[in-house]
N, C-alpha and C positions, 0 to 999 in steps of 0.2 A: 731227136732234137729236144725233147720234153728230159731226158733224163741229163743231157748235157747241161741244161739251164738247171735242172735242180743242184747237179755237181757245183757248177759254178755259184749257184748263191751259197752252199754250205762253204765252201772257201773265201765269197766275202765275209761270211760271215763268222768263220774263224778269223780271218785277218782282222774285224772289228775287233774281235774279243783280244787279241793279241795288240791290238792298240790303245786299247780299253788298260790293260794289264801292264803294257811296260810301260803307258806314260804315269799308268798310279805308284808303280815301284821302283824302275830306274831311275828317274827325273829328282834334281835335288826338290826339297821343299823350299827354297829361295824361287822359284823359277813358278809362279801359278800361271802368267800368259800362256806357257808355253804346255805347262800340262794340261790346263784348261780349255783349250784351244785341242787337243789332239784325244783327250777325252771325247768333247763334244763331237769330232768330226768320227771316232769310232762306235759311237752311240747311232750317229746317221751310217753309218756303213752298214752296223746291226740292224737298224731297223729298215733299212733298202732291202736287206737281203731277206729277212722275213718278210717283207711284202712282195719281195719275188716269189718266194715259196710259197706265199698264199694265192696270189693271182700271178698264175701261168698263162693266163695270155695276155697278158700288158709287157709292154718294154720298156714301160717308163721306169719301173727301178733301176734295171739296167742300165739304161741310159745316165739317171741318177747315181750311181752308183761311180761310173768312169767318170764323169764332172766331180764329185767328191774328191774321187783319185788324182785328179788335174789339182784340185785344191789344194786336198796336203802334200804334194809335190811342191807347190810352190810357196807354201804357206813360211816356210824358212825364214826365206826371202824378204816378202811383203813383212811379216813384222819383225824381222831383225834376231831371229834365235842368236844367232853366233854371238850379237852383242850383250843378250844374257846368259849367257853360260858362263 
């Protein structure tokens, strides 16, 4: 169990890093909501997952971590990406 939770935080925590990275590169520079916003929320994915990997027996990263996911899932939506692009 202990090594399947380490797995899983190093793949949020590459997916931060990969959110980190294409909203600083692919995203026009007209558009700062919307990088700025996906920045911040892969900065929190990073730093959930290092707090996974530092305390292994908490589940609140985890748990923090899938509400994040819920977030920018819907974060589109709520501020209108489509209409800035």
């Amino acid at each position: 169990m202990l090594t399947l939770r380490k797995t899983l935080d190093a793949i949020a925590l590459l997916l931060g890093l990969w959110l980190v990275i294409s909203a600083a590169t692919l995203l026009p520079s007209e558009s700062t909501l919307v990088m700025g916003s996906l920045i911040a929320f892969g900065l929190l994915v990073i730093a959930f997952s290092l707090w996974g990997e530092a305390e292994q027996s908490h589940a609140a990263p985890e748990l923090l971590n899938v509400i994040l996911g819920g977030l920018i899932f819907i974060t589109p939506w709520v501020l209108g990406f489509p209409d800035q692009m």
